[in-house]
VEXNUKE-598162 format. One record per residue (C-alpha): residue in three letters; y, z, x. Coordinates in steps of 0.1 Angstrom, whole numbers, padded with zeros to 4 digits, always signed. Layout:
AlaYZX
...
This chain:
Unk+1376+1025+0061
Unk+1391+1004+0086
Unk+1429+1008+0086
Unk+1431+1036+0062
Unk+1405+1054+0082
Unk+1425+1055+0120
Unk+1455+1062+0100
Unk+1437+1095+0082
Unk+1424+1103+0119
Unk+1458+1103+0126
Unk+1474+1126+0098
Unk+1446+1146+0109
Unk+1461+1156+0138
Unk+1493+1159+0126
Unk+1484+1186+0098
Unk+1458+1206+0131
Unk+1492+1207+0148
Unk+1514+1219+0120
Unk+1487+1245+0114
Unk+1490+1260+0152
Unk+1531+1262+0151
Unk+1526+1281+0117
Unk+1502+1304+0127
Unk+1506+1342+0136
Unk+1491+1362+0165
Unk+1466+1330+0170
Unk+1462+1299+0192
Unk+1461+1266+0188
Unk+1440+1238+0208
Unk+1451+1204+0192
Unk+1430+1175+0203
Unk+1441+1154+0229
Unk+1465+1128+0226
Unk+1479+1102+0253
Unk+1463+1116+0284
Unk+1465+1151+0277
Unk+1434+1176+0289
Unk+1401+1173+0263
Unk+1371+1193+0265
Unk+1344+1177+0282
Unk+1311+1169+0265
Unk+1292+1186+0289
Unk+1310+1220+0287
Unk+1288+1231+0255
Unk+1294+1268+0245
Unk+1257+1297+0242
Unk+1260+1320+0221
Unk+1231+1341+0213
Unk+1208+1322+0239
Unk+1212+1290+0223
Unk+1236+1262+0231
Unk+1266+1251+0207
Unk+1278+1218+0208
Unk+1304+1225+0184
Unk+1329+1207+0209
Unk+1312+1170+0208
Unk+1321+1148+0184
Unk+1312+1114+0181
Unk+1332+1083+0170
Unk+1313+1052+0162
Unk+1328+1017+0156
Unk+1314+0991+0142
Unk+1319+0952+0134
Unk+1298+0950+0108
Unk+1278+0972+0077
Unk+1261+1004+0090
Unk+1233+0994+0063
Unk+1230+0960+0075
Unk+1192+0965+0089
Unk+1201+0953+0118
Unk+1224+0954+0152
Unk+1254+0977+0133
Unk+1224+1004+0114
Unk+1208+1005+0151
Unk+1239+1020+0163
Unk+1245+1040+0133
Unk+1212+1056+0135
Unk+1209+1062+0171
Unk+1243+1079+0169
Unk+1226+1099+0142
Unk+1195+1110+0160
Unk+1215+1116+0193
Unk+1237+1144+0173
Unk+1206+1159+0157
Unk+1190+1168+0191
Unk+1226+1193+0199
Unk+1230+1218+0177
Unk+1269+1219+0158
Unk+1278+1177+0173
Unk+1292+1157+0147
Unk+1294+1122+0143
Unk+1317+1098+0119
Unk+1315+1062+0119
Unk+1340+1033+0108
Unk+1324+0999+0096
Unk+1334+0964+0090
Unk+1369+0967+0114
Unk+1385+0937+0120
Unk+1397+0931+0154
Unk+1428+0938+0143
Unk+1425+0970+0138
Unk+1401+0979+0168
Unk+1428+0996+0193
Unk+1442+1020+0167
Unk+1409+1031+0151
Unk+1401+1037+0189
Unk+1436+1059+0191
Unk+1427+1075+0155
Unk+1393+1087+0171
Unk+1409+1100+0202
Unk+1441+1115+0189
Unk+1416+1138+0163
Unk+1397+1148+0191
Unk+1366+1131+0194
Unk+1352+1135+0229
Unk+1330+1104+0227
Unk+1341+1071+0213
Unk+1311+1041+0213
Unk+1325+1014+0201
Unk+1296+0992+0199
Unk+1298+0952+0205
Unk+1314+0936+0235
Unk+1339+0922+0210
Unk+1350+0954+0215
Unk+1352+0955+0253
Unk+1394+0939+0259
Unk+1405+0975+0232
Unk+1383+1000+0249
Unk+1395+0987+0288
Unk+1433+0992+0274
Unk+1426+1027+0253
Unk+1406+1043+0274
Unk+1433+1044+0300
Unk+1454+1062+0274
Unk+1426+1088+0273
Unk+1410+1099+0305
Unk+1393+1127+0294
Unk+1376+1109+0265
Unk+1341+1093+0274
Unk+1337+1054+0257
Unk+1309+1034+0257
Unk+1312+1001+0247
Unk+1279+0986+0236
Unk+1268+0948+0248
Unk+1299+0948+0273
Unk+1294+0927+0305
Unk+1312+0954+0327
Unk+1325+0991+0326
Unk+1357+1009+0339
Unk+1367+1035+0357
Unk+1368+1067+0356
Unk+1357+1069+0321
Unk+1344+1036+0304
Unk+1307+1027+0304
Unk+1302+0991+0297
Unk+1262+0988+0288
Unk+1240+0950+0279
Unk+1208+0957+0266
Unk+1195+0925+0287
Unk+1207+0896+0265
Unk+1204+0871+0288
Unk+1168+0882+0292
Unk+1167+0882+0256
Unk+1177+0852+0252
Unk+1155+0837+0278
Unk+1122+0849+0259
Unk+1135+0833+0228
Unk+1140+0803+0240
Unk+1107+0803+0259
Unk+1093+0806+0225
Unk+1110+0780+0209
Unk+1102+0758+0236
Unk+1064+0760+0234
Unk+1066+0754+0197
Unk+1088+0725+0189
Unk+1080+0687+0187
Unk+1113+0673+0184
Unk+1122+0692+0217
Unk+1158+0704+0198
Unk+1158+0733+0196
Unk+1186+0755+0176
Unk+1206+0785+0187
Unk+1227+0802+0158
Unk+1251+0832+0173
Unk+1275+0850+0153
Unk+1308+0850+0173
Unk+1318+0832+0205
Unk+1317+0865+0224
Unk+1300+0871+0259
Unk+1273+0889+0250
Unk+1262+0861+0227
Unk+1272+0831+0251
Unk+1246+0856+0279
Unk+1220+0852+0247
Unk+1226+0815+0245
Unk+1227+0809+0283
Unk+1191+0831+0280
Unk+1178+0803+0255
Unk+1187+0773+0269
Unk+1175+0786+0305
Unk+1141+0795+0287
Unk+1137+0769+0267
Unk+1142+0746+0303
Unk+1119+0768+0319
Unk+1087+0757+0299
Unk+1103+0720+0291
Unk+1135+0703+0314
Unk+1134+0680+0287
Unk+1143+0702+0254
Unk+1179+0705+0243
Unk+1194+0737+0227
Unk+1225+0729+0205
Unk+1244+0760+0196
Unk+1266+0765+0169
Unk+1286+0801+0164
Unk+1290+0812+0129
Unk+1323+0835+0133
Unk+1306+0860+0108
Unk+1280+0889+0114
Unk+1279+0896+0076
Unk+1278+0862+0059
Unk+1240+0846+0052
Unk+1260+0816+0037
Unk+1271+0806+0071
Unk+1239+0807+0087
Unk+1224+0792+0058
Unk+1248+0760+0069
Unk+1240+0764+0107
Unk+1204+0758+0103
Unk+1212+0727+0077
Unk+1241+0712+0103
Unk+1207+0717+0128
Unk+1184+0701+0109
Unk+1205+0670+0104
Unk+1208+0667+0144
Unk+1168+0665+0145
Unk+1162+0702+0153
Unk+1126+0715+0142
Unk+1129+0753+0152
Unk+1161+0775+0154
Unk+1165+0813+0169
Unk+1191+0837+0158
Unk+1217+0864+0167
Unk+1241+0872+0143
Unk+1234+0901+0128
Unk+1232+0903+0092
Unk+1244+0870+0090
Unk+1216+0855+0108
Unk+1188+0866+0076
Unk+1204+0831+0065
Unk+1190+0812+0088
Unk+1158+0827+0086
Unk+1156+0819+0050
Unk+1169+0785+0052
Unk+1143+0781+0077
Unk+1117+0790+0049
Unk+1137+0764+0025
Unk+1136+0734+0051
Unk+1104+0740+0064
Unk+1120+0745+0099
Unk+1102+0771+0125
Unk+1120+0804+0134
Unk+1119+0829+0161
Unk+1138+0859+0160
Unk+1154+0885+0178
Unk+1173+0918+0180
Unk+1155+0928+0147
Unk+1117+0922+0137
Unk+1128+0892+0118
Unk+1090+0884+0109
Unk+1091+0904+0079
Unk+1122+0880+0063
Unk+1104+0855+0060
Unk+1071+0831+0066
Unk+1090+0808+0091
Unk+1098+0831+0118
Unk+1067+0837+0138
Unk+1075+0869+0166
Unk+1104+0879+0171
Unk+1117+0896+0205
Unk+1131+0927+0202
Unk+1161+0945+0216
Unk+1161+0978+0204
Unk+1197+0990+0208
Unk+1192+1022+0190
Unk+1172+1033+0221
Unk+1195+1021+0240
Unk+1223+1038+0225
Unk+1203+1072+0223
Unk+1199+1077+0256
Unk+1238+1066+0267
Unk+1249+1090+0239
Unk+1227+1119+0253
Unk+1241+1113+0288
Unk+1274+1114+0276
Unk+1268+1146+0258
Unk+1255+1159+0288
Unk+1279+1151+0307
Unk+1262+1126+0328
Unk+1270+1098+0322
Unk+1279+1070+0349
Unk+1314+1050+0339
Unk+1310+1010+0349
Unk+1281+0990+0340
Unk+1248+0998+0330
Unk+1219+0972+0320
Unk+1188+0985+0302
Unk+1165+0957+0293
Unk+1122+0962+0295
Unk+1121+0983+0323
Unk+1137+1007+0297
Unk+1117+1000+0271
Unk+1148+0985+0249
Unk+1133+0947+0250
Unk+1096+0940+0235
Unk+1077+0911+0214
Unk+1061+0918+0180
Unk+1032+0910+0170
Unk+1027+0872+0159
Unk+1028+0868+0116
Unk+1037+0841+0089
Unk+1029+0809+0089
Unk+1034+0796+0122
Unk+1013+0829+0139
Unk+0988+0806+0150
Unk+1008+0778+0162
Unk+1010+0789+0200
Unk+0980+0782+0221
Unk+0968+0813+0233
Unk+0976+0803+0272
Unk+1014+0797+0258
Unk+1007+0830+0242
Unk+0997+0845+0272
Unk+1026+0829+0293
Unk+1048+0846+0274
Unk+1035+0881+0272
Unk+1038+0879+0316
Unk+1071+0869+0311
Unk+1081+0900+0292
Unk+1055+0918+0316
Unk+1075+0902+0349
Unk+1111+0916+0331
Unk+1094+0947+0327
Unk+1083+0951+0361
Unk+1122+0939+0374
Unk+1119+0902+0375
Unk+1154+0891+0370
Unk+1141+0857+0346
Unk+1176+0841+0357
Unk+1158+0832+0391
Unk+1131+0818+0373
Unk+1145+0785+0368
Unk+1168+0785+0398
């Protein structure tokens, strides 16, 4: 899609406009374009008793593959299963954008009419604050963002920081070398919040452990991570933790090759391979569900929004692979009332304060 896709969005709306000045005896409602009036979400038609939400429709951008199995599907999905619960929404997606292109696939969404735009990844965050000035009538969500905007730009983290923190609590309790490694995909600050989460867990169980971090500038390619976890290794780290999307299956398996421990997160990461031992979870597609319904709704609050435990969107697996046994079951336990103390509104941050 990418370029070719904002510039078909486009066209679009050039042929819907052609169409109206041709017509005869009808009327024309082109989308809106630079500021001009737009339907709201909220303002669904009934007809027959039951509601039509012919007049949302749903643009979703995305960074990365929308079959990754990871961070891009959750949004792709939850987009999905938002739609599905309002009879006649639609929702289109675009995948793999380059930043680049991220302020006129925005315009291309907006100019065809779409009412809600998520653009989902804080890399996003700079484009939607400029474009959705342009559109005040248009809701956006941006996804990961560490702040919102006014009147119409909802900025939501789903509690990185906090994920972080539980990661590298884990970590902590399970290395001997007391390095620890911290693979993010881009130097972005939802992934630097992750990173700051580790590092502050991994000093809450031991001042003494060092988290080295290294960004791979990829959320698609394993390769990277792959030389992330070997760069790691080499500076004396025995267990790494990962957020980089698809890319970070790489360092999950070259955790397997080096016999190096693993703990994941975003994704249940167990199930790629024997080295990664729980994984924390931050279900985005929950997340995403619930901001999308809002929005269709019509209630949705622009600024920032954090959903984290308390919402249900952060959780641990289950222990597996290898390693399962490794923790004590008092570390074990320390960690589960960690989660439980997020859950119950414990900000962790303070914890090591």
């Amino acid at each position: 899609m990418k370029k070719v896709f904002a510039l078909a969005l486009s066209l679009m709306m050039v042929v819907s406009l052609l169409a109206g000045c041709g017509g005869s005896g009808g009327s024309s409602n082109p989308p809106a374009s630079g500021g001009g009036d737009a339907q709201q979400p909220g303002d669904a038609q009934t007809s027959g008793g039951d509601t039509d939400y012919s007049n949302v429709k749903i643009g979703l951008m995305l960074s990365g593959s929308a079959n990754d199995g990871g961070w891009s599907q959750m949004a792709a999905d939850a987009a999905n299963a938002a739609a599905e619960k309002y009879p006649g929404a639609t929702v289109n997606y675009s995948e793999s954008i380059p930043a680049t292109d991220f302020e006129s696939t925005m315009r291309g969404y907006a100019d065809a009419g779409y009412t809600i735009i998520v653009s989902h990844g804080a890399e996003f965050l700079d484009a939607a604050k400029l474009v959705s000035q342009e559109y005040p009538d248009i809701t956006f969500i941006c996804t990961s963002a560490q702040s919102g905007q006014e009147p119409n730009l909802t900025g939501i983290d789903f509690a990185t920081f906090q994920l972080g923190f539980l990661n590298g609590v884990a970590c902590a309790m399970a290395t001997e070398t007391k390095k620890i490694g911290a693979v993010g995909s881009n130097e972005i600050d939802s992934i630097i919040a992750w990173a700051d989460g580790v590092r502050a867990g991994a000093q809450y169980v031991d001042p003494e452990c060092e988290v080295i971090t290294v960004y791979t500038g990829s959320y698609d390619d394993a390769l990277k991570a792959k030389q992330a976890v070997d760069a790691l290794q080499q500076q004396g780290v025995d267990i790494v933790t990962q957020n980089a999307d698809a890319c970070g299956v790489g360092a999950v398996q070259e955790c397997d090759a080096l016999g190096l421990m693993n703990v994941g997160a975003v994704s249940d990461q167990t199930l790629l391979g024997e080295s990664c031992f729980i994984s924390v979870i931050q279900d985005a597609q929950l997340g995403i569900e619930v901001a999308v319904e809002q929005a269709i709704e019509g209630t949705i609050e622009p600024g920032f929004v954090s959903m984290g435990a308390s919402a249900g969107v952060i959780t641990l697996t289950d222990y597996a692979g290898k390693y399962a046994d490794l923790l004590t079951d008092e570390e074990k336990a320390t960690l589960q009332d960690l989660w439980q103390q997020s859950y119950d509104g414990v900000d962790l941050e303070t914890l090591v304060k």
